[in-house]
C-alpha positions in Angstrom: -13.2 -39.7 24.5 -15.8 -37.3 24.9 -14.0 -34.6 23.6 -14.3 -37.3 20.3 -17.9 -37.4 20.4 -18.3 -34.2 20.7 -16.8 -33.5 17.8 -17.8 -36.6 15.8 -21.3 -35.5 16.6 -20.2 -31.6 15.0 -19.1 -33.5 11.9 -21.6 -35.6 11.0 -24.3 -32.3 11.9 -22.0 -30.1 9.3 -22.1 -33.1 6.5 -25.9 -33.3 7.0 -26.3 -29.7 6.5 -23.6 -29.3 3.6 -25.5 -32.3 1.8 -28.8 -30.5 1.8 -27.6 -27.6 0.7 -25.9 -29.4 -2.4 -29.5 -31.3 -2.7 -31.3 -28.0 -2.9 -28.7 -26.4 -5.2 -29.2 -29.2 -7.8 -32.6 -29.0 -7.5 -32.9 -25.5 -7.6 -30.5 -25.8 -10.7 -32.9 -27.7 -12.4 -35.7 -26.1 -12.1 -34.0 -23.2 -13.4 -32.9 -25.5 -16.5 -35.8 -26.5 -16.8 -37.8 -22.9 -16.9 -35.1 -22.4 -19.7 -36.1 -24.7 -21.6 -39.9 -24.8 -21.5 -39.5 -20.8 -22.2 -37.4 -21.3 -24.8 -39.8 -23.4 -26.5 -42.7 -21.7 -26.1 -40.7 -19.0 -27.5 -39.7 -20.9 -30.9 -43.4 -22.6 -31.1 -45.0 -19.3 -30.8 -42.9 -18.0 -33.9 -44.2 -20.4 -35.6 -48.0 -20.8 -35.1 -48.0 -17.1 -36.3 -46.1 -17.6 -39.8 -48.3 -20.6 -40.3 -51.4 -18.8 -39.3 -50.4 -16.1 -41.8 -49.5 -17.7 -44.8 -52.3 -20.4 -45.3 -50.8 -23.1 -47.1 -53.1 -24.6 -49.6 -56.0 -22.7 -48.7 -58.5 -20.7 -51.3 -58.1 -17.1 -51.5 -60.0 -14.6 -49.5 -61.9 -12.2 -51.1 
């Protein structure tokens, strides 16, 4: 029996640590999903602050 405990004990202690790792490589997946994304926006919502800010759109001529 305690040969069982023993390595009950080394079971549930490997699950634990296998389960955290799996937590932290979701969460570091997301993060990194999410970093994609936000950049990615930014990216396409820049673009387009400069063509609006360049062809003024019912605006009187300058000059």
């Amino acid at each position: 029996m305690f040969h069982h405990d023993i390595m009950q004990s080394i079971m549930h202690e490997r699950g634990r640590e296998l389960r955290a790792r799996a937590a932290a490589e979701r969460d570091a997946r997301l993060v990194r999903r999410a970093r994609e994304f936000w950049a990615d926006r930014a990216e396409r919502f820049a673009v387009r602050r400069k063509v609006q800010s360049t062809c003024r759109r019912g605006a009187a001529p300058v000059g």
